[in-house]
C-alpha positions, 0 to 999 in steps of 0.5 A: 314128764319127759325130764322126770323121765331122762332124770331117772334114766341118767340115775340108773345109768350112773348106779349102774357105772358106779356098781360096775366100776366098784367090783367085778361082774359076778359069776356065780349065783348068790340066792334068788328073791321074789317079788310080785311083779306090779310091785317092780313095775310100780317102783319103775313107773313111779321113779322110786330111785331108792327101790330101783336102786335096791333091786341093781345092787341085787342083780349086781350081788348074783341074786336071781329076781323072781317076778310073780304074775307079770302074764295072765294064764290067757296072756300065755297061752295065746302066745303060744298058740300063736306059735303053734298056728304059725308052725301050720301056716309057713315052713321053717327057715333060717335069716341073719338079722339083716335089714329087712330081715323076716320073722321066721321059726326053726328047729335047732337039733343036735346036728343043727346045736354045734353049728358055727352061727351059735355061740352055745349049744341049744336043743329047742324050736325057736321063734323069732319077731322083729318089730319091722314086720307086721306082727301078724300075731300082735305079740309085741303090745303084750311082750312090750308090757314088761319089755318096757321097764325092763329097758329103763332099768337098763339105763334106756329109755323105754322105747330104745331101739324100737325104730330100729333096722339092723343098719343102725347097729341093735335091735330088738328081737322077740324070743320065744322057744319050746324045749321038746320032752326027752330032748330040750336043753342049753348049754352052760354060758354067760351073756355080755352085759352091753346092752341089757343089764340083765337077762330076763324070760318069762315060763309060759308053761308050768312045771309039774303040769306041763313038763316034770323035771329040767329047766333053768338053772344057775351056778351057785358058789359049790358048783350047785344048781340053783334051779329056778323053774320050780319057783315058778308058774304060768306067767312068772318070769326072772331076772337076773346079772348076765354074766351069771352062769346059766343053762337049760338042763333037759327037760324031762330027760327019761321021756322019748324025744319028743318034738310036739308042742302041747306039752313041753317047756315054753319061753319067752324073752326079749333081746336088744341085740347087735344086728349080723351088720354091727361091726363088733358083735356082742355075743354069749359064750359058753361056760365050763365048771 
Protein backbone atom coordinates (compact mmCIF):
# COMPACT_ATOMS: atom_id res chain seq x y z
CA UNK A 1 0.00 0.00 0.00
CA UNK A 2 2.67 2.47 1.21
CA UNK A 3 4.20 2.37 -2.49
CA UNK A 4 0.71 2.34 -4.39
CA UNK A 5 0.53 5.41 -2.27
CA UNK A 6 4.05 7.12 -2.81
CA UNK A 7 3.36 6.45 -6.54
CA UNK A 8 0.20 8.33 -6.50
CA UNK A 9 1.83 11.22 -4.77
CA UNK A 10 5.10 11.36 -7.10
CA UNK A 11 2.20 11.41 -9.95
CA UNK A 12 0.07 14.10 -8.86
CA UNK A 13 3.39 16.17 -7.87
CA UNK A 14 4.54 16.00 -11.56
CA UNK A 15 0.83 16.89 -12.93
CA UNK A 16 1.10 19.61 -10.90
CA UNK A 17 4.85 20.73 -11.99
CA UNK A 18 3.91 20.15 -15.76
CA UNK A 19 0.60 22.15 -15.29
CA UNK A 20 2.50 24.93 -13.57
CA UNK A 21 5.17 24.94 -15.83
CA UNK A 22 2.64 24.87 -19.15
CA UNK A 23 0.84 28.19 -18.50
CA UNK A 24 0.54 30.75 -15.99
CA UNK A 25 -1.36 30.55 -12.62
CA UNK A 26 -4.93 31.99 -13.46
CA UNK A 27 -6.66 34.79 -11.97
CA UNK A 28 -9.67 34.90 -12.64
CA UNK A 29 -12.35 32.44 -12.50
CA UNK A 30 -13.46 30.45 -15.64
CA UNK A 31 -17.12 28.46 -14.45
CA UNK A 32 -17.80 26.22 -11.45
CA UNK A 33 -18.32 22.24 -11.63
CA UNK A 34 -20.00 20.23 -9.18
CA UNK A 35 -19.69 17.00 -7.88
CA UNK A 36 -20.73 14.80 -5.03
CA UNK A 37 -17.91 14.71 -2.83
CA UNK A 38 -17.89 10.46 -2.33
CA UNK A 39 -17.38 10.47 -6.00
CA UNK A 40 -13.95 12.88 -5.39
CA UNK A 41 -12.89 11.24 -2.37
CA UNK A 42 -13.50 7.90 -4.22
CA UNK A 43 -11.14 8.82 -7.18
CA UNK A 44 -8.37 9.66 -4.61
CA UNK A 45 -8.68 6.74 -2.54
CA UNK A 46 -8.55 4.44 -5.08
CA UNK A 47 -5.80 6.19 -7.24
CA UNK A 48 -7.54 6.75 -10.23
CA UNK A 49 -4.78 8.96 -12.07
CA UNK A 50 -6.79 9.76 -14.76
CA UNK A 51 -9.90 11.13 -12.80
CA UNK A 52 -7.48 13.07 -10.47
CA UNK A 53 -5.85 14.17 -13.05
CA UNK A 54 -9.19 15.82 -14.86
CA UNK A 55 -9.92 17.37 -11.59
CA UNK A 56 -6.16 19.53 -11.66
CA UNK A 57 -6.59 20.54 -15.14
CA UNK A 58 -10.01 21.97 -13.65
CA UNK A 59 -8.65 23.91 -10.80
CA UNK A 60 -5.67 24.90 -13.06
CA UNK A 61 -8.15 26.24 -15.87
CA UNK A 62 -9.92 28.73 -13.08
CA UNK A 63 -13.09 26.27 -12.30
CA UNK A 64 -14.39 26.27 -8.82
CA UNK A 65 -15.09 22.54 -7.80
CA UNK A 66 -18.42 22.21 -5.78
CA UNK A 67 -18.47 19.30 -3.56
CA UNK A 68 -21.79 17.99 -2.43
CA UNK A 69 -22.42 16.21 0.94
CA UNK A 70 -19.05 16.00 2.40
CA UNK A 71 -20.28 17.06 6.39
CA UNK A 72 -23.72 15.78 7.62
CA UNK A 73 -26.16 18.44 8.94
CA UNK A 74 -25.16 16.63 12.71
CA UNK A 75 -21.60 16.98 11.51
CA UNK A 76 -22.23 20.96 11.06
CA UNK A 77 -23.60 21.68 13.78
CA UNK A 78 -21.80 20.39 16.59
CA UNK A 79 -19.07 22.03 15.23
CA UNK A 80 -20.45 25.05 15.50
CA UNK A 81 -21.80 24.47 18.65
CA UNK A 82 -18.37 23.59 19.81
CA UNK A 83 -17.49 26.93 19.06
CA UNK A 84 -20.20 28.76 20.58
CA UNK A 85 -19.64 26.62 23.89
CA UNK A 86 -15.88 27.69 23.72
CA UNK A 87 -16.93 31.40 23.56
CA UNK A 88 -18.68 30.82 27.45
CA UNK A 89 -15.86 29.03 28.55
CA UNK A 90 -12.38 31.07 27.80
CA UNK A 91 -12.07 34.58 26.95
CA UNK A 92 -10.71 36.11 23.49
CA UNK A 93 -7.17 36.17 22.99
CA UNK A 94 -4.64 36.64 20.43
CA UNK A 95 -1.19 33.91 19.64
CA UNK A 96 1.44 33.99 16.88
CA UNK A 97 1.67 30.57 15.56
CA UNK A 98 5.01 29.80 17.85
CA UNK A 99 5.67 26.76 19.42
CA UNK A 100 3.50 25.62 21.85
CA UNK A 101 1.30 28.17 20.76
CA UNK A 102 -2.70 27.53 22.01
CA UNK A 103 -5.88 27.45 20.43
CA UNK A 104 -7.63 30.59 20.90
CA UNK A 105 -10.62 32.61 19.30
CA UNK A 106 -10.97 36.41 18.51
CA UNK A 107 -13.22 39.02 16.96
CA UNK A 108 -11.66 40.82 14.35
CA UNK A 109 -13.60 44.34 13.75
CA UNK A 110 -13.20 47.10 11.73
CA UNK A 111 -10.54 48.91 14.12
CA UNK A 112 -8.96 45.37 14.45
CA UNK A 113 -9.27 44.65 10.06
CA UNK A 114 -6.30 46.96 8.98
CA UNK A 115 -4.21 45.99 11.68
CA UNK A 116 -0.31 45.01 10.22
CA UNK A 117 -0.51 41.13 11.24
CA UNK A 118 -3.29 40.64 8.56
CA UNK A 119 -2.45 40.48 4.99
CA UNK A 120 -6.31 41.36 3.91
CA UNK A 121 -9.04 42.72 5.45
CA UNK A 122 -11.62 40.58 7.15
CA UNK A 123 -14.69 41.27 9.58
CA UNK A 124 -15.37 37.85 11.39
CA UNK A 125 -15.22 35.94 14.80
CA UNK A 126 -12.39 33.48 14.14
CA UNK A 127 -11.43 30.24 15.56
CA UNK A 128 -8.26 28.74 15.40
CA UNK A 129 -6.85 24.83 16.47
CA UNK A 130 -3.67 23.28 16.08
CA UNK A 131 -3.00 19.62 16.43
CA UNK A 132 -0.56 20.24 19.48
CA UNK A 133 -3.07 20.89 21.94
CA UNK A 134 -5.51 18.59 23.12
CA UNK A 135 -8.57 19.10 20.70
CA UNK A 136 -10.83 19.21 23.61
CA UNK A 137 -13.84 19.49 20.96
CA UNK A 138 -12.33 16.64 18.87
CA UNK A 139 -12.93 18.66 15.79
CA UNK A 140 -9.74 17.46 13.79
CA UNK A 141 -11.14 13.43 13.35
CA UNK A 142 -14.02 15.22 11.54
CA UNK A 143 -12.00 18.03 9.58
CA UNK A 144 -9.46 15.10 8.93
CA UNK A 145 -12.26 13.39 6.87
CA UNK A 146 -11.66 15.69 4.10
CA UNK A 147 -8.39 17.31 5.04
CA UNK A 148 -6.93 14.25 4.33
CA UNK A 149 -7.58 13.92 0.34
CA UNK A 150 -7.16 17.24 0.22
CA UNK A 151 -3.53 16.88 0.94
CA UNK A 152 -2.78 14.20 -1.42
CA UNK A 153 -4.31 16.13 -4.25
CA UNK A 154 -1.86 18.47 -2.86
CA UNK A 155 1.07 16.19 -3.78
CA UNK A 156 1.53 14.99 0.23
CA UNK A 157 0.96 12.36 1.73
CA UNK A 158 -2.28 12.42 3.65
CA UNK A 159 -0.66 12.99 7.12
CA UNK A 160 1.68 15.82 5.92
CA UNK A 161 2.73 18.06 8.54
CA UNK A 162 0.20 16.45 11.13
CA UNK A 163 3.54 16.21 13.75
CA UNK A 164 4.58 19.18 13.26
CA UNK A 165 5.61 22.23 15.57
CA UNK A 166 5.97 25.59 14.47
CA UNK A 167 10.02 25.12 14.66
CA UNK A 168 9.88 22.99 11.70
CA UNK A 169 8.74 25.54 9.55
CA UNK A 170 4.35 24.40 8.58
CA UNK A 171 1.70 23.43 10.27
CA UNK A 172 -1.40 22.58 10.39
CA UNK A 173 -4.25 25.04 11.62
CA UNK A 174 -7.99 24.37 11.78
CA UNK A 175 -10.15 27.45 10.68
CA UNK A 176 -13.42 28.15 11.66
CA UNK A 177 -15.11 31.62 11.12
CA UNK A 178 -18.41 33.35 11.78
CA UNK A 179 -19.15 36.37 9.57
CA UNK A 180 -21.91 38.15 11.82
CA UNK A 181 -25.05 39.84 9.93
CA UNK A 182 -24.95 43.43 8.90
CA UNK A 183 -21.13 43.41 9.50
CA UNK A 184 -19.15 39.74 8.14
CA UNK A 185 -16.76 40.32 4.91
CA UNK A 186 -13.15 39.88 3.41
CA UNK A 187 -11.50 41.63 1.50
CA UNK A 188 -10.71 40.84 -2.48
CA UNK A 189 -7.21 38.59 -2.46
CA UNK A 190 -5.52 35.76 -3.76
CA UNK A 191 -3.57 33.17 -1.93
CA UNK A 192 0.10 31.51 -2.80
CA UNK A 193 -0.06 28.27 -4.10
CA UNK A 194 3.17 26.91 -1.84
CA UNK A 195 1.69 24.58 0.00
CA UNK A 196 -1.87 23.65 -0.77
CA UNK A 197 -2.60 23.71 -4.47
CA UNK A 198 -6.03 24.84 -3.71
CA UNK A 199 -8.30 26.58 -1.32
CA UNK A 200 -10.72 24.75 0.08
CA UNK A 201 -13.67 25.58 2.96
CA UNK A 202 -16.72 23.82 3.75
CA UNK A 203 -20.53 26.20 4.69
CA UNK A 204 -21.67 24.88 8.04
CA UNK A 205 -24.75 27.06 7.62
CA UNK A 206 -26.92 27.61 4.56
CA UNK A 207 -28.14 30.64 2.53
CA UNK A 208 -31.62 31.29 2.72
CA UNK A 209 -32.24 29.81 6.26
CA UNK A 210 -29.27 31.01 7.96
CA UNK A 211 -28.25 34.22 6.29
CA UNK A 212 -30.14 35.93 3.04
CA UNK A 213 -27.43 37.72 0.87
CA UNK A 214 -23.57 37.94 0.74
CA UNK A 215 -21.12 35.23 0.77
CA UNK A 216 -18.05 33.80 -1.18
CA UNK A 217 -17.46 35.03 -4.49
CA UNK A 218 -14.96 34.96 -7.38
CA UNK A 219 -13.81 37.25 -10.21
CA UNK A 220 -14.86 36.28 -13.31
CA UNK A 221 -13.20 37.64 -16.93
CA UNK A 222 -15.72 40.91 -16.89
CA UNK A 223 -14.91 41.94 -13.49
CA UNK A 224 -18.25 39.88 -12.40
CA UNK A 225 -18.95 37.81 -9.34
CA UNK A 226 -19.41 34.51 -9.66
CA UNK A 227 -21.11 33.75 -6.28
CA UNK A 228 -20.57 30.37 -4.78
CA UNK A 229 -22.86 30.31 -1.66
CA UNK A 230 -25.89 30.26 -3.42
CA UNK A 231 -24.59 26.41 -4.77
CA UNK A 232 -24.31 25.46 -1.72
CA UNK A 233 -25.93 24.01 1.57
CA UNK A 234 -25.07 22.76 5.14
CA UNK A 235 -22.03 20.61 4.65
CA UNK A 236 -21.02 21.50 0.71
CA UNK A 237 -17.76 22.78 0.29
CA UNK A 238 -15.61 24.03 -2.73
CA UNK A 239 -12.23 24.17 -4.04
CA UNK A 240 -10.72 26.06 -6.09
CA UNK A 241 -6.66 27.28 -7.62
CA UNK A 242 -5.33 29.96 -5.03
CA UNK A 243 -4.25 32.41 -6.91
CA UNK A 244 -7.93 32.90 -8.32
CA UNK A 245 -9.65 36.17 -6.79
CA UNK A 246 -11.85 35.91 -4.03
CA UNK A 247 -13.68 37.50 -1.24
CA UNK A 248 -16.33 37.59 1.14
CA UNK A 249 -18.98 39.97 0.14
CA UNK A 250 -20.96 41.23 3.50
CA UNK A 251 -23.50 39.25 4.70
CA UNK A 252 -26.58 40.46 4.87
CA UNK A 253 -25.31 44.20 4.57
CA UNK A 254 -29.11 45.82 5.10
CA UNK A 255 -29.27 44.00 8.71
CA UNK A 256 -28.04 45.89 11.92
CA UNK A 257 -24.72 44.78 12.77
CA UNK A 258 -24.84 41.85 14.49
CA UNK A 259 -22.29 39.70 16.40
CA UNK A 260 -24.76 36.74 17.67
CA UNK A 261 -23.70 33.64 16.41
CA UNK A 262 -27.06 31.79 15.97
CA UNK A 263 -27.69 33.21 12.87
CA UNK A 264 -24.81 34.27 10.47
CA UNK A 265 -22.40 32.79 7.95
CA UNK A 266 -20.35 29.69 9.29
CA UNK A 267 -17.17 28.30 7.91
CA UNK A 268 -14.56 26.03 7.81
CA UNK A 269 -11.18 25.64 6.49
CA UNK A 270 -8.19 24.00 6.78
CA UNK A 271 -4.63 25.67 6.35
CA UNK A 272 -0.82 23.80 6.13
CA UNK A 273 0.56 27.17 6.63
CA UNK A 274 4.17 28.40 7.30
CA UNK A 275 4.50 29.14 10.98
CA UNK A 276 5.31 33.06 12.75
CA UNK A 277 9.16 31.28 12.99
CA UNK A 278 9.50 30.35 8.93
CA UNK A 279 12.07 32.27 7.49
CA UNK A 280 10.25 33.06 4.38
CA UNK A 281 6.63 33.25 5.25
CA UNK A 282 4.02 32.45 2.38
CA UNK A 283 1.21 34.87 2.88
CA UNK A 284 -2.08 35.94 0.96
CA UNK A 285 -2.57 39.29 -0.59
CA UNK A 286 -5.03 41.70 -1.30
CA UNK A 287 -6.36 42.22 -4.87
CA UNK A 288 -7.76 45.35 -6.87
CA UNK A 289 -10.00 45.17 -10.10
Amino acid sequence: MKKVNNRRRDHIRSLWDKLERQSNAPRLVTGLVKLEWQEFASAIDHADLTEIGTYLDLLHSGKVMVLHNAYSEEDCDRIVKSCIDWTTRESESFSPTVDGAPDFYQSVDIAQASKSFYSFQRIQKQFYLYRWNNDPYELFPVADKTWSRFKIMSGWSADEFCTNKPSDGVVDRLHIHHYPRGLGEQELHADPPARQKFIQGFNLTTLGKDYYSGGLYFIQGNSARLYVDEHLTKGDGYIAYPTVIHGVEKIDCQSAPDWGMSRGRWFMGFYSMDSDLSKNKNRGWPEKL
